[in-house]
N, C-alpha and C positions, 0 to 999 in steps of 0.2 A: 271353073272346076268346082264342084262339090265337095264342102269338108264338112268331117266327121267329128264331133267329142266325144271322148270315150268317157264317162264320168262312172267311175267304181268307189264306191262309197266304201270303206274298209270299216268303219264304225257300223253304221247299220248292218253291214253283212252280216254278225253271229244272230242278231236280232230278225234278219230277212233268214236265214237259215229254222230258227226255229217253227218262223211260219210256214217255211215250206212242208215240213215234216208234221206241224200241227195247225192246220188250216181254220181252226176254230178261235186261233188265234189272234185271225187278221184285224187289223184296226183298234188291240186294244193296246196298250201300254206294256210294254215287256222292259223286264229289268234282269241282266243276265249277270249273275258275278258268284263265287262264289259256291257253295254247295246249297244255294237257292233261300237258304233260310237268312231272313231281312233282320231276324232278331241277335245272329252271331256275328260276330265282327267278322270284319272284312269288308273292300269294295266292290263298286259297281264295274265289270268288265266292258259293258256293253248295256246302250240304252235305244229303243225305238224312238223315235221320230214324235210319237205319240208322246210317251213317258219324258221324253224332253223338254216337251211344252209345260211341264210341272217343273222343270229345274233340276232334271234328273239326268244326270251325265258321266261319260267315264270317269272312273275317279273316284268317284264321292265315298264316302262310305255306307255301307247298306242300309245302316240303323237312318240313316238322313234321308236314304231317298223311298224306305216305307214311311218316315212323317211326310214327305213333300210329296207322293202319291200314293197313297196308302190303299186303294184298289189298282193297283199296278201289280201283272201277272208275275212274280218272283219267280226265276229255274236258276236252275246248278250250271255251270260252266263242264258242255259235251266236247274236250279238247276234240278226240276220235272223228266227231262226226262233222266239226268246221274246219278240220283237215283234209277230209274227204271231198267237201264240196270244194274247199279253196283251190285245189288239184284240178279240180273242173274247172275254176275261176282262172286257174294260169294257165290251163290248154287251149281256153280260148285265146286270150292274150298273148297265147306263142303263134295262133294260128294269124290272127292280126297283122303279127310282125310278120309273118314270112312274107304276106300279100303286100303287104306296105311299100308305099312310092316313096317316101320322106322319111326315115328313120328319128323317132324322136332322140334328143341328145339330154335332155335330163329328166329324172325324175323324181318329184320333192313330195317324201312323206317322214310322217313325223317318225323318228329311229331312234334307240337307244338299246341300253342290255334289260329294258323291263320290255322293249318290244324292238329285239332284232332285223324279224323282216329278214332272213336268212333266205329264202326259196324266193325274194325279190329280188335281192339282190343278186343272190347266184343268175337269175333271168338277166338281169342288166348286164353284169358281167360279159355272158353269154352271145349278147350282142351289140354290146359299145357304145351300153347307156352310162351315165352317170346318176349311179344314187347320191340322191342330194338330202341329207339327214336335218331336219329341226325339230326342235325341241330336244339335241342330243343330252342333256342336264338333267331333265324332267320338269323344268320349270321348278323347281323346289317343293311342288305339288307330294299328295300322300299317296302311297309310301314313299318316302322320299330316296330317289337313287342314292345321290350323294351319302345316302348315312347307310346303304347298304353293305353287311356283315363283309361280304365277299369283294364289295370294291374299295371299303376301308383297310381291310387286312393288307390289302397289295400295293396301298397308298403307302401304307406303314412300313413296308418292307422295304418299298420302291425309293421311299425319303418322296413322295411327290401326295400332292394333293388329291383328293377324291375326284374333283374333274379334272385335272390334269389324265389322270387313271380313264375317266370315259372317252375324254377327248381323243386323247391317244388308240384306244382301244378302236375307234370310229374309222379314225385316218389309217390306222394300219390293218384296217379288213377292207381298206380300199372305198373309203365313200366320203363324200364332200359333207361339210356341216356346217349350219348354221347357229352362234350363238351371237347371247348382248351382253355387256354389262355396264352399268354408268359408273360404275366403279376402278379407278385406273390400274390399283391390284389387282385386281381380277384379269381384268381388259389383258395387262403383262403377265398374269401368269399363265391365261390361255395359248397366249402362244410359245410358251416354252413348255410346249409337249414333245415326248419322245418315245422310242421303240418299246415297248413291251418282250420280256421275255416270254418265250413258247407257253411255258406254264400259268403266265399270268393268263393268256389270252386264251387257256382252256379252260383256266377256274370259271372265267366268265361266261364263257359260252355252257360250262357242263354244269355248274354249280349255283346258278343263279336260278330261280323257278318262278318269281313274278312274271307275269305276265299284265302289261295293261297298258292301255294307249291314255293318256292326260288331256286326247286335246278331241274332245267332238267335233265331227265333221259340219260344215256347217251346211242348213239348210240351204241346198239349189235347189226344190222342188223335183231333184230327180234321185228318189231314194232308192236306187237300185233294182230289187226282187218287188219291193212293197210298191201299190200306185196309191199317190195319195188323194185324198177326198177330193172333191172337187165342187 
């Protein structure tokens, strides 16, 4: 019997999006974060495949990845229009599931409140997958969740920890998660998470406005929109 992988690269995507729309831009280095300018702070959203191979990754902050590729095409973050396409990107993937002989049972992407993944998971929901969350902390990487305004405040209110706060916040919108720590406080106070009140669990969803993924997708040679060189 013939099997398929479905490989959707969600890091290249805002970067394979812009090439769609600007075709002049295929092949070179795009760095997407921001309101495009490399000299105001703030990070990288999104990097090509290209602009990688310079060390240029979600994450970084902008001022770093114009010295690490300094003719890398800099644009402003088009929420509007990676919405648009992503909507095309799940109507295939609903049409997938319908035809599908084997329903898959989990699916493991990187999730937290700087990148919810809400219209994922409302999809899994939908059909009796399991979102399986890692990197739910942020890796301690910048900006760093844990010292964010909106999930300290509820920390502080709750009497619980800032990831106690995300852990929790994870497990009660229904998604499985992945963390470590070599640390044996940590290790116990991860699992002594508990229910969130309704308000906590709106702050976070309505008040929180980073957006950004910490962990590049790694090269499989199948980057999505983009073909690469050969």
């Amino acid at each position: 019997m013939a099997r398929w992988v479905l490989h959707v690269d969600l890091d290249q995507f805002i970067a394979a999006v812009e090439v769609l729309r600007r075709p002049e831009l295929r092949g070179l280095a795009i760095v997407v974060g921001g309101d495009g300018d490399p000299s105001k702070r703030g990070v990288v959203a999104t990097a090509s495949y290209e602009a990688r191979q310079h060390g240029v990754h979600s994450g970084l902050p902008m001022r770093t990845a114009v010295r690490r590729c300094p003719d890398a095409v800099f644009l402003p973050v088009d929420r509007e229009a990676y919405e648009a396409v992503s909507e095309r990107v799940m109507d295939a993937l609903r049409e997938l599931v319908a035809v599908a002989r084997i329903m898959p049972a989990v699916v493991q992407v990187e999730s937290h409140p700087y990148l919810p993944e809400w219209e994922l998971l409302d999809f899994c929901r939908e059909n009796g997958i399991v979102l399986l969350a890692f990197a739910p902390l942020g890796h301690a990487l910048q900006p760093n969740l844990l010292e964010d305004n909106v999930i300290t405040d509820i920390a502080k209110r709750l009497q619980m920890s800032p990831a106690q706060v995300a852990l929790s916040w994870a497990a009660q919108r229904g998604c499985a998660f992945l963390t470590t720590s070599t640390k044996p406080h940590r290790i116990s106070e991860n699992y002594q998470i508990s229910s969130l009140p309704d308000d906590a669990m709106s702050e976070i969803r309505d008040h929180i406005t980073t957006n950004i993924r910490f962990n590049s997708v790694v090269q499989t040679g199948v980057p999505g929109f983009i073909p690469r060189p050969t």
